[in-house]
KEBAFI-464400 format. One record per residue (C-alpha): y, z, x; residue in three letters. Coordinates in steps of 0.05 Angstrom, whole numbers, plus 5000, padded with zeros to 4 digits. Example, Ala and Ser with C-alpha at 12.3 -4.5 7.8 and 13.67 -1.06 7.14 Angstrom:
[site [4910 5156 5246] "ALA"]
[site [4979 5143 5273] "SER"]
# end
This chain:
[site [1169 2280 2431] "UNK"]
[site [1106 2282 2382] "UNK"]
[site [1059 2259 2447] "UNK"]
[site [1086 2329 2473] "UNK"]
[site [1090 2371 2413] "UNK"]
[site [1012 2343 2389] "UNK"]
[site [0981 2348 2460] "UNK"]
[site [1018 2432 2464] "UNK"]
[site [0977 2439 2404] "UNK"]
[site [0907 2412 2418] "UNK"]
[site [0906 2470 2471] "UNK"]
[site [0939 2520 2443] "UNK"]
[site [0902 2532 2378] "UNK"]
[site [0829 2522 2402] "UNK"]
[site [0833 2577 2455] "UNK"]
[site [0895 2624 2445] "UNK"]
[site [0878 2677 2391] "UNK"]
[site [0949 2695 2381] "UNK"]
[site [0967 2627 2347] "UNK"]
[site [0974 2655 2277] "UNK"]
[site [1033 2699 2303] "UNK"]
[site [1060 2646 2350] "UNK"]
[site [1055 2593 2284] "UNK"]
[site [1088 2635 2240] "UNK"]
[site [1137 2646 2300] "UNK"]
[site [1149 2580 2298] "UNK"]
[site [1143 2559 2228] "UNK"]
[site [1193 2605 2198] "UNK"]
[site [1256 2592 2236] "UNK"]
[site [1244 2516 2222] "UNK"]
[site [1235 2522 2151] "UNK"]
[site [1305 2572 2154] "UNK"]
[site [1339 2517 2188] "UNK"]
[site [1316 2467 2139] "UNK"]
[site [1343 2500 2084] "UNK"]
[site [1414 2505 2131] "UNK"]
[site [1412 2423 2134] "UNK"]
[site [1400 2426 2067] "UNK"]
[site [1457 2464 2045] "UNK"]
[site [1493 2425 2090] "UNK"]
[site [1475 2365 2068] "UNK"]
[site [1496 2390 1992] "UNK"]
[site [1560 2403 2020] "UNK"]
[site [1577 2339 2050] "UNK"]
[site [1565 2309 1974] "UNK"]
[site [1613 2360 1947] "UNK"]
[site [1681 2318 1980] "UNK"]
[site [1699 2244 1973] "UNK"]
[site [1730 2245 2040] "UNK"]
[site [1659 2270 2068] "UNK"]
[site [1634 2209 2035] "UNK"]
[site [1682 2156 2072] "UNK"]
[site [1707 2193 2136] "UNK"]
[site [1667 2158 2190] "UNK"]
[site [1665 2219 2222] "UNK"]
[site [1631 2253 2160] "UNK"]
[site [1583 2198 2142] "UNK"]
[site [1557 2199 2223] "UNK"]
[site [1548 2275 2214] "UNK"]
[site [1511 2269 2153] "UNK"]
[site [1465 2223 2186] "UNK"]
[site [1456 2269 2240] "UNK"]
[site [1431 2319 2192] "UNK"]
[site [1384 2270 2159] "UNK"]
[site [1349 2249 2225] "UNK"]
[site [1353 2317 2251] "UNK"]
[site [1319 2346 2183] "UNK"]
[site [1264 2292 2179] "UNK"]
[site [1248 2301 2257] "UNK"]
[site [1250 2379 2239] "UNK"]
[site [1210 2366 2184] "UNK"]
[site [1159 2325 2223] "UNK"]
[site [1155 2377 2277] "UNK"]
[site [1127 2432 2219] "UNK"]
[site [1087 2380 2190] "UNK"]
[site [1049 2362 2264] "UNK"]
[site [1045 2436 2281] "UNK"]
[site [1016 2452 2222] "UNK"]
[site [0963 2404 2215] "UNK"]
[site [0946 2421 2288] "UNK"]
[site [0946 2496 2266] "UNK"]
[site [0894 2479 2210] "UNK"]
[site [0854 2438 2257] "UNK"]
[site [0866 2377 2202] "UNK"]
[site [0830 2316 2238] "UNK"]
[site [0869 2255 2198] "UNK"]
[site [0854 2185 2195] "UNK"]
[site [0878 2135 2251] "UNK"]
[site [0921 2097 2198] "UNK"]
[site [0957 2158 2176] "UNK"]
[site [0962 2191 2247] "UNK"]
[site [0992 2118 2257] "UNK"]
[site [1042 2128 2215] "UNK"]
[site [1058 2204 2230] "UNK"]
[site [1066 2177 2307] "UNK"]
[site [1113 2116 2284] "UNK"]
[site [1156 2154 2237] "UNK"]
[site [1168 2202 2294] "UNK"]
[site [1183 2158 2347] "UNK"]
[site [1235 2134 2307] "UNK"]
[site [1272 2183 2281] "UNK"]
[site [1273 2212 2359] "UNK"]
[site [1299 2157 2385] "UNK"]
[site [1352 2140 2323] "UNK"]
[site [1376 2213 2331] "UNK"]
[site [1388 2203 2401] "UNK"]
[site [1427 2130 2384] "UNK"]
[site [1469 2167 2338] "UNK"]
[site [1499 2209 2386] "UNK"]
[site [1536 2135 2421] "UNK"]
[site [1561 2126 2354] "UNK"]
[site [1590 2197 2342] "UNK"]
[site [1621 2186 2410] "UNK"]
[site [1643 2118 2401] "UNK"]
[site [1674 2146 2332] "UNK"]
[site [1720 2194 2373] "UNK"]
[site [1731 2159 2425] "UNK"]
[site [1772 2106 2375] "UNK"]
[site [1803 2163 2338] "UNK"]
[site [1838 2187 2405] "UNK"]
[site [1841 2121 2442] "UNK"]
[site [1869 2070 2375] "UNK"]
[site [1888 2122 2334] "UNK"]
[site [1932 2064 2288] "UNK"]
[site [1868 2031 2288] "UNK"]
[site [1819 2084 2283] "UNK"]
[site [1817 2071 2198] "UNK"]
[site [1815 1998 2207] "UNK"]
[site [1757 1999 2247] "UNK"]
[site [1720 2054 2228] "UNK"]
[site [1714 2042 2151] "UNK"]
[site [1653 2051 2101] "UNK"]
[site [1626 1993 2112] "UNK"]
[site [1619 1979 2177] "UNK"]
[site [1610 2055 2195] "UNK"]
[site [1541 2040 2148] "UNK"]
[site [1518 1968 2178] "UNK"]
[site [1529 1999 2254] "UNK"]
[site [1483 2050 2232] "UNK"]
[site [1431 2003 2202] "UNK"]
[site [1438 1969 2269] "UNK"]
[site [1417 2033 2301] "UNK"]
[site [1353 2037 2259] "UNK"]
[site [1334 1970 2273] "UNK"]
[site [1344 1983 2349] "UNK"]
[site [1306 2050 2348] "UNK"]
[site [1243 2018 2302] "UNK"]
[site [1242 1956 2366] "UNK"]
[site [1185 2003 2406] "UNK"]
[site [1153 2027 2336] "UNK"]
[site [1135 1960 2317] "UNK"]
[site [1113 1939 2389] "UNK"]
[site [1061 1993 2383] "UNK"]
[site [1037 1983 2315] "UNK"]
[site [1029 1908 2328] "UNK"]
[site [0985 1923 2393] "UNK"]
[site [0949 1978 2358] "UNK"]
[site [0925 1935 2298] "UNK"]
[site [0904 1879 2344] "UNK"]
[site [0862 1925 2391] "UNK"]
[site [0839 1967 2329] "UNK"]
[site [0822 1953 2259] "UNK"]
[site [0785 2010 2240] "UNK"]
[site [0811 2075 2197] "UNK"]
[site [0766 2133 2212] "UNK"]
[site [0780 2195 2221] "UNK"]
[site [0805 2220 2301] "UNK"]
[site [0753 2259 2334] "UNK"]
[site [0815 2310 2365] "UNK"]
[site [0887 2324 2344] "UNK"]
[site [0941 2267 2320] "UNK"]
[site [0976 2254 2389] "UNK"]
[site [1004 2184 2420] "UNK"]
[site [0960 2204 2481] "UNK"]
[site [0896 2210 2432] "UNK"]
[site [0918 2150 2385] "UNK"]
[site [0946 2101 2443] "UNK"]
[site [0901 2098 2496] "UNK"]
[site [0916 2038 2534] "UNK"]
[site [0955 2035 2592] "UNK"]
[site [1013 1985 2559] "UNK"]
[site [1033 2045 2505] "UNK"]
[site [1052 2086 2565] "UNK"]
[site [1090 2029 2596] "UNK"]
[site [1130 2023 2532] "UNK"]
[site [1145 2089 2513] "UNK"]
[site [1180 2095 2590] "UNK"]
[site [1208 2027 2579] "UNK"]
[site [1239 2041 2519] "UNK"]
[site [1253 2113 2534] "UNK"]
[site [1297 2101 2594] "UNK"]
[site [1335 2038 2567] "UNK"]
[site [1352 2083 2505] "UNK"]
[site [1377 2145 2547] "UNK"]
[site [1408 2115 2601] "UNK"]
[site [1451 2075 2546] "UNK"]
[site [1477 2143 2513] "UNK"]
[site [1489 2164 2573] "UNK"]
[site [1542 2114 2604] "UNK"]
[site [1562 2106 2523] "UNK"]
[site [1584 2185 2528] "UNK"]
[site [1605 2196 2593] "UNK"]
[site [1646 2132 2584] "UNK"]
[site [1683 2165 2525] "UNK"]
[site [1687 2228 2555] "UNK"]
[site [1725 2204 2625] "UNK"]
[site [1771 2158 2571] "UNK"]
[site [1787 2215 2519] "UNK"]
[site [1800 2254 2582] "UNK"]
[site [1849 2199 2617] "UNK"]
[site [1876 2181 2551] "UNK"]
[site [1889 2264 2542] "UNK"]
[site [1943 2267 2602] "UNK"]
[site [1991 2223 2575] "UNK"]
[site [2051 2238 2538] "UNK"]
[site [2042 2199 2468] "UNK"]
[site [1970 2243 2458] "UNK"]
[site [1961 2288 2418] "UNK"]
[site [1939 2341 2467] "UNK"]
[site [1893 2387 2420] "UNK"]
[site [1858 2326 2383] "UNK"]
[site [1848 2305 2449] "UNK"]
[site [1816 2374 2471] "UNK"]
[site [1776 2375 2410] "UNK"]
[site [1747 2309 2417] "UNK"]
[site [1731 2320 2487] "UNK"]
[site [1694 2381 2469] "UNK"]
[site [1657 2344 2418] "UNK"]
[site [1636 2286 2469] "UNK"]
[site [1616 2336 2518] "UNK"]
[site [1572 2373 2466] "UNK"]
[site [1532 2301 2453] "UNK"]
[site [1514 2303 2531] "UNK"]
[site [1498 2375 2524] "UNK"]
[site [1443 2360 2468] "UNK"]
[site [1430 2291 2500] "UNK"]
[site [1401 2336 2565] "UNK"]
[site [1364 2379 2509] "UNK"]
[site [1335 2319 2484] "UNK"]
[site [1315 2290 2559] "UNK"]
[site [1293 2361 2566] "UNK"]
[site [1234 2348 2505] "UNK"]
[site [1209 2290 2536] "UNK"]
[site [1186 2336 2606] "UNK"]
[site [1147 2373 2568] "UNK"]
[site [1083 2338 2575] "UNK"]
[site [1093 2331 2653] "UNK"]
[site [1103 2414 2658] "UNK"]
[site [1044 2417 2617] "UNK"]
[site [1000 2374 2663] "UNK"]
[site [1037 2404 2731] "UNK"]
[site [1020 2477 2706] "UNK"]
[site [0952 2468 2687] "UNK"]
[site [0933 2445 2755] "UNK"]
[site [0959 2502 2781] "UNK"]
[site [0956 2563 2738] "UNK"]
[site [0898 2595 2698] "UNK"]
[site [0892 2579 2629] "UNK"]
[site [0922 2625 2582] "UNK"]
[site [0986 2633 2629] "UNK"]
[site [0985 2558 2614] "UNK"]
[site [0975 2570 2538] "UNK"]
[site [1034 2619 2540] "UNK"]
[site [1083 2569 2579] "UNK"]
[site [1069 2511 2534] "UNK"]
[site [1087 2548 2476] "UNK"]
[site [1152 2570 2512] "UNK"]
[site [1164 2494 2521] "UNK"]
[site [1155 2472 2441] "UNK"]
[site [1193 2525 2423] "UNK"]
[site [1245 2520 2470] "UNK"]
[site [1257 2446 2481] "UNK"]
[site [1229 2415 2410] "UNK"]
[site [1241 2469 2361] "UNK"]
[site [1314 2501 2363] "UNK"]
[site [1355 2437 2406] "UNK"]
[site [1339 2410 2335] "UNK"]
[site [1347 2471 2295] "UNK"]
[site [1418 2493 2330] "UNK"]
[site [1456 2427 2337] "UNK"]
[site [1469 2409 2262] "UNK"]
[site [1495 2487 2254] "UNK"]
[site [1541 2481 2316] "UNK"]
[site [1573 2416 2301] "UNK"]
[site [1589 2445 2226] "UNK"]
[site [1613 2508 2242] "UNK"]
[site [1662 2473 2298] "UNK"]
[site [1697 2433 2235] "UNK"]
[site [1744 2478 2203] "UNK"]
[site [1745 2437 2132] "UNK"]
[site [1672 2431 2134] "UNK"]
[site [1649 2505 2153] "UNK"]
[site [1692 2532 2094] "UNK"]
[site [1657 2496 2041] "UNK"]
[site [1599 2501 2087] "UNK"]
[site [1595 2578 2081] "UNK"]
[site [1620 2577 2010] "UNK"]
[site [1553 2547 1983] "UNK"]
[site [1509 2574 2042] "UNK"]
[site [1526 2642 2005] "UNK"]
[site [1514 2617 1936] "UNK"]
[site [1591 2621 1921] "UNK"]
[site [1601 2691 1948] "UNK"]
[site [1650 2674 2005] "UNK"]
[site [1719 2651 1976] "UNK"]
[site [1744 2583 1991] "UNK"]
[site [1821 2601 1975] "UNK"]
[site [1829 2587 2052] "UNK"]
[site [1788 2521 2055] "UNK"]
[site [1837 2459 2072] "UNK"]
[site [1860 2417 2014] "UNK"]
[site [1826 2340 2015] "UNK"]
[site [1898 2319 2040] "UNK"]
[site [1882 2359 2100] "UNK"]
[site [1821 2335 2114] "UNK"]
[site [1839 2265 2108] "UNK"]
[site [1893 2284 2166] "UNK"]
[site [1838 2313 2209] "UNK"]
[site [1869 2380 2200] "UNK"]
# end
């Protein structure tokens, strides 16, 4: 994601005179939607069940990946926008940390399926296995798996290249890691990561959905949760969606003029990086009854009554 986002960017600001406008364009509803993770992130502190619900604790780390890759976005953008030539080390870094917290966020989207898929499918056992602790060492397991390809390329990059200079052009992988065995991995590890999700998801979703026409379910959890499932797949294809940005951008520039290429790669960041990241944190809170109410509460600095917000005895039920 930060190969396409970077590479956009190299383009973009050295020949399209409207990149002030399009920056601030694309600045300000990330730095909105930052302040919307923060708020609710706040409120997910604010409840002890939001601390131990599995459910909760998988949604608040959701919103901590999504911020930080949010985050990074801005930060990339706007050292492109600034023409900010860094040093390899810390373009290194900027690369690494990105990498990850792409390919954690999309990880975390098996786990929120897996989570409802047990809550529908063992509900008697859905506690059990689903507690604090192991809800916390799955998703260290999930950080270790996503850092596998960042550590591959930072031990190849520090055996090919000792030096710390500054880059001659913008922080991008395709600037930073030039040989041919950075490409191979990033596929590698790319496809073995989505194509995972994606039998992880659609395996829950055809279960949850099996599970749903039988007597003993509980036919609107059931709904719910399939709804849920089928929102993951929805922003895993937004996510699949990112990484075609760089082949649009090198199809299109073959075969249109410059700034009509300018203009569509812009349309790509901004579509496919920017808001899938902005938009999914807001639309999984706002579907959770006992979350949106407190939610709102604080988003409006205490303006909104919470008389109608569920009681914690509710939201331990799910209600």
């Amino acid at each position: 994601m930060s190969n396409n986002k970077t590479n956009l960017t190299q383009t973009l600001l050295l020949f399209d005179r409207d990149a002030p406008v399009k920056t601030f364009l694309s600045v300000t509803p990330c730095v909105i939607f930052l302040y919307v993770n923060g708020v609710m992130l706040f409120t997910l502190r604010k409840k002890t069940v939001f601390q131990d619900s599995s459910r909760y604790i998988l949604f608040g780390h959701m919103l901590w990946v999504d911020t930080l890759n949010l985050f990074m976005s801005v930060l990339l953008f706007v050292c492109a926008v600034s023409r900010i030539f860094i040093m390899k080390n810390v373009c290194l870094i900027l690369l690494i940390v990105a990498t990850a917290l792409f390919h954690v966020s999309t990880l975390n989207l098996a786990l929120m399926s897996l989570e409802r898929y047990v809550a529908i499918c063992f509900p008697l056992r859905h506690a059990d296995i689903t507690t604090y602790r192991r809800t916390n060492i799955v998703i260290g397991v999930v950080w270790m798996i996503g850092l596998i390809q960042c550590l591959s390329e930072m031990t190849i990059f520090y055996a090919f290249d000792s030096t710390n200079t500054a880059m001659n052009l913008f922080c991008s992988r395709t600037t930073l890691f030039r040989l041919p065995i950075y490409k191979i991995l990033d596929i590698a590890f790319t496809c073995i990561y989505f194509l995972s999700v994606c039998f992880i998801i659609i395996f829950t979703y055809a279960s949850i959905a099996a599970v749903a026409k039988t007597a003993s379910c509980d036919k609107m959890s059931a709904k719910k949760a399939n709804k849920t499932v089928l929102l993951h797949l929805i922003q895993l294809g937004l996510g699949a969606a990112s990484l075609l940005v760089g082949v649009i951008q090198e199809a299109i520039y073959v075969y249109l003029d410059y700034m009509t290429t300018i203009h569509i790669m812009y349309f790509c960041f901004v579509v496919f990086i920017i808001f899938p990241k902005c938009l999914s944190p807001l639309i999984y809170g706002l579907r959770d009854q006992s979350f949106s109410c407190l939610f709102k509460y604080y988003f409006t600095f205490g303006f909104k009554k919470q008389n109608t917000c569920p009681t914690e005895t509710h939201l331990v039920a799910g209600i």
